[in-house]
N, C-alpha and C positions, 0 to 999 in steps of 0.2 A: 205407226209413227216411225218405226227401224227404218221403214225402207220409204218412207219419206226422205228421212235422214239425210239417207244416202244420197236420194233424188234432189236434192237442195246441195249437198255437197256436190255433188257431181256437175250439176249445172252451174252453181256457182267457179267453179273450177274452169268451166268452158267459157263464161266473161270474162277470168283473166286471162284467155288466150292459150289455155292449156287440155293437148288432146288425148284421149284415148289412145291405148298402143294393142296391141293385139292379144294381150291378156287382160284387156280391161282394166285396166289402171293407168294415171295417170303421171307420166315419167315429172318432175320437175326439178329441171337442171341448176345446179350452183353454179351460177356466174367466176370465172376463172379470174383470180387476181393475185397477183405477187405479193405474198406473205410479208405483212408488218413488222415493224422491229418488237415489240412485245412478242408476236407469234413462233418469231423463230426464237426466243430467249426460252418459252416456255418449248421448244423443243430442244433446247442444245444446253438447257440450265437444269439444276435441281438447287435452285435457291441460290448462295453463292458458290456451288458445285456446278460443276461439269455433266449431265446425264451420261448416267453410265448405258441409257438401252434408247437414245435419240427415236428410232424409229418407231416405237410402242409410244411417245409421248405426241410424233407425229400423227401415226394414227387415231389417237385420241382427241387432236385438235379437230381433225379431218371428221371426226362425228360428234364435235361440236360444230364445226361450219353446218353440218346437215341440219343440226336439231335448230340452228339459229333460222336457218333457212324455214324450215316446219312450220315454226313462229312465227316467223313473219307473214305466211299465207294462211296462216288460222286468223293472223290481224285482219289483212285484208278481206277475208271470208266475213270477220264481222260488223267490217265498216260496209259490207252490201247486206248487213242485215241478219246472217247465218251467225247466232251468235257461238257464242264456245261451248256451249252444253250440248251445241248440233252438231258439235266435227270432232267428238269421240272419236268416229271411225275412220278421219280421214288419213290415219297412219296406213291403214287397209286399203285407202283408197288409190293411195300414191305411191311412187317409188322414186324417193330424193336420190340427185343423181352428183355425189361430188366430184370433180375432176382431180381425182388423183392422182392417176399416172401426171397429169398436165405440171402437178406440184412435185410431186418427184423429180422429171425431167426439166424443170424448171433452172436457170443458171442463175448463179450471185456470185458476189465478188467475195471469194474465198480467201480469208488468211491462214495460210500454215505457218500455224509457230513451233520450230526446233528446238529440240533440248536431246542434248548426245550427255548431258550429265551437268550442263552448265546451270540448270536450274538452281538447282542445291547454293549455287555462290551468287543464285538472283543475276546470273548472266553477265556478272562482271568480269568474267574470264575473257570475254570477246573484248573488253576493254583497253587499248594499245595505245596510251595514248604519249606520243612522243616530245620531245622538249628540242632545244636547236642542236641537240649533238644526236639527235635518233634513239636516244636512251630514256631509260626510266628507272627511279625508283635504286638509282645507280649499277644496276648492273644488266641492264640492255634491255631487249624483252622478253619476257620469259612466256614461249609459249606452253599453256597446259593442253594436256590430248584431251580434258573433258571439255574445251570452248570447242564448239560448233563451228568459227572458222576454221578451225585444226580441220575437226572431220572433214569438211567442205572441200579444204585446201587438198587433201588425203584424194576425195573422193574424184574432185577434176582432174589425175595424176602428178599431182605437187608432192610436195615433201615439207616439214617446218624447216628445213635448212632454207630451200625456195623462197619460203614466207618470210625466214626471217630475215635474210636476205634482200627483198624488196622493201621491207619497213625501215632496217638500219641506212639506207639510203638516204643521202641527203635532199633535201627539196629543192634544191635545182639541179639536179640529176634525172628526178624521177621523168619528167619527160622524155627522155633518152630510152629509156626502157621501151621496150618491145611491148606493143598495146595485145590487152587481151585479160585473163583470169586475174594474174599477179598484179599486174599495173590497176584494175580497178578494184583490187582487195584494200591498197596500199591507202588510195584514194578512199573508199570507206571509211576503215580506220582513221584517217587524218581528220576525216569529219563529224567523225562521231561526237555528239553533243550531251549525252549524258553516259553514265557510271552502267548503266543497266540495258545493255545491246543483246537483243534476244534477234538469231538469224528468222530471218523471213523470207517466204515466197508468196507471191499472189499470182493465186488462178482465178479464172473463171470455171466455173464449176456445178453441176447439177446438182441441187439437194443430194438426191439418194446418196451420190457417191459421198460426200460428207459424211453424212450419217453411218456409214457403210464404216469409212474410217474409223469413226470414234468408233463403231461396234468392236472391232477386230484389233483396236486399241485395247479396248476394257479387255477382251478373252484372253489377248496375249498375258496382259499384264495378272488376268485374275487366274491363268493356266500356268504363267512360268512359259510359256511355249511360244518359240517363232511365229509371231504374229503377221508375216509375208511384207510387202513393201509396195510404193510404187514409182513411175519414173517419170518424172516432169521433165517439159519442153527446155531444152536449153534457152529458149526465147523468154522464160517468165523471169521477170520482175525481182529482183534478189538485193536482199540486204538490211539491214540494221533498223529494229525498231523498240522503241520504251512505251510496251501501250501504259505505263504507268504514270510516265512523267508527262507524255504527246510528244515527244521527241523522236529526232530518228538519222540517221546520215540521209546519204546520197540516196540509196534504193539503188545504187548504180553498179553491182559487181557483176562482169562480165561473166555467163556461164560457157564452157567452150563446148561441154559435151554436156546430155542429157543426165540428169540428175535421178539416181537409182536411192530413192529414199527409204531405210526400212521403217516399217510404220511405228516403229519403238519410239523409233526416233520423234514422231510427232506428240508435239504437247497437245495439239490442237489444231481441227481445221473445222474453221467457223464463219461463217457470215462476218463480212466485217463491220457490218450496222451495230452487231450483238458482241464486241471485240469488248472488253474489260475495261472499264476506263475513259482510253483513250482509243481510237481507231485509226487505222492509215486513212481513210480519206479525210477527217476531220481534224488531220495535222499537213496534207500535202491538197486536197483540193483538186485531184486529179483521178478521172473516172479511167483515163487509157493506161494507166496501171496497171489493170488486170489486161487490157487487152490481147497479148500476147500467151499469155501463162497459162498452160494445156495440160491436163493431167492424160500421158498418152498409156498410162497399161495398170491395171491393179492384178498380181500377185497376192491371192490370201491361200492358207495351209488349207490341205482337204480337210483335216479335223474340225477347225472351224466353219467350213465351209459345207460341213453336214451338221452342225448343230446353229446355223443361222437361224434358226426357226426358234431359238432360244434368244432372242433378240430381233424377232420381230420382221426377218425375213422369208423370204422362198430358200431354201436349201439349194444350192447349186454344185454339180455334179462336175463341170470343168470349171477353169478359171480363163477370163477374155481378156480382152482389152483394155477397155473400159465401160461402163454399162451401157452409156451411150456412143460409144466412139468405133 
């Protein structure tokens, strides 16, 4: 009866169009499709957390795609008759084939959300918001070095003198200004629509490298250690958003040089399907937002970078480019 078993799986296997491969088993392939918004929450979430090890929950999902797949060809098996008590064996008989490189290498429209220490005041340090005389709060604007346009401003070679400078400007002047970094920070700020302006960039972006981030995120923070950094396109996408409220400005600050990010620095880079709340497409309606915004190099420390394997990676010996770039 064993190896009848067999001979009814086997054969039934060969009606649905599935062949033998050169070790006698039958390869069958999981259909490639771009992960759902529950899918990637259950990989970038631990309830209302953050995963602290993304790529261990990926691959977890990834042999649940297999085992769903399994299932579904035991069904089929016993709507031709093979019922379930005859395809014990066919784990032996198969080898389900997920495409996982395909899901790693796969791009979404990624939000990196910044926090240089503005978290802590829920982001309302980016807040500038001006009255007819350029003032606030009566004694002008007071920039802190923990708002994220400081750093930002810092990081294109500005200065807050620069910055403050361009803000205490009156609004028919600001036209006059020399177009570029300054002039569209000014412009931001002026349009800022709520209290809670958390800076943003939007890439397009592969899984893996995601997940890779949030890894080297957690080690940095759970080692105390330079956690390495990386450098986005001066073309992506930059500027002001409240995934809390759906709010957000312009998305319009001009970058003049590429942006050297250390990964300390990121709160977050996520799917924006899977964004908290509220999401940038679900308050602006526009898909060529990401289009531009390039993650061109990752920088992670050798330390980390020999215990990747502790988070669900290969161990890499140098550091590139980017994984796919």
């Amino acid at each position: 009866m064993e190896g009848s078993g067999r001979e009814k799986i086997g054969l039934g296997l060969e009606r649905l169009g599935y062949s033998r491969d050169s070790s006698g088993r039958f390869p069958i392939p999981v259909p490639f499709r771009k992960l759902e918004k529950e899918e990637l929450q259950q990989i970038f979430y631990d309830g209302y957390k953050f995963s602290t090890c993304p790529k261990r929950k990926f691959d977890d999902l990834m042999e649940e795609m297999g085992r769903a797949e399994l299932k579904a060809v035991k069904e089929r098996l016993s709507e031709m008759g093979i019922p379930a008590e005859e395809t014990g064996e066919l784990e032996a008989a198969v080898k389900v084939q997920v495409p996982v490189g395909a899901h790693l290498r796969q791009t979404y429209h990624c939000d990196i959300g910044v926090d240089t220490g503005d978290a802590g005041w829920d982001y309302t340090l980016n807040t500038l918001m001006p009255n007819d005389l350029g003032f606030s709060y009566g004694v002008g604007y007071r920039l802190f070095n923990d708002a994220s346009i400081v750093w930002l401003t810092k990081q294109q070679g500005y200065t807050k003198k620069d910055l403050a400078y361009g803000l205490h400007l009156k609004e028919y002047r600001i036209p006059d200004m020399e177009k570029g970094y300054l002039k569209s920070v000014v412009y931001e700020v002026w349009h800022e629509a709520s209290s809670q302006n958390q800076l943003f960039f939007l890439v397009e972006m592969p899984l893996e490298e995601m997940m890779l981030i949030a890894a080297a995120a957690e080690w940095g923070e759970s080692s105390r250690k330079w956690s390495g950094y990386v450098v986005l396109d001066k073309e992506t996408c930059t500027g002001f958003f409240d995934t809390w409220l759906g709010s957000g400005s312009l998305m319009g600050i001009q970058l003049e040089k590429d942006v050297k990010l250390p990964i300390k620095h990121i709160a977050y880079a996520i799917p924006d399907e899977v964004c908290y709340i509220y999401n940038v497409y679900s308050v602006y309606r526009d898909d060529t937002m990401w289009q531009k915004g390039r993650l061109k190099k990752i920088t992670l420390p050798k330390k980390f970078r020999l215990q990747m394997a502790d988070f669900g990676f290969e161990p890499r010996i140098k550091n590139m480019a980017s994984l796919y770039g």
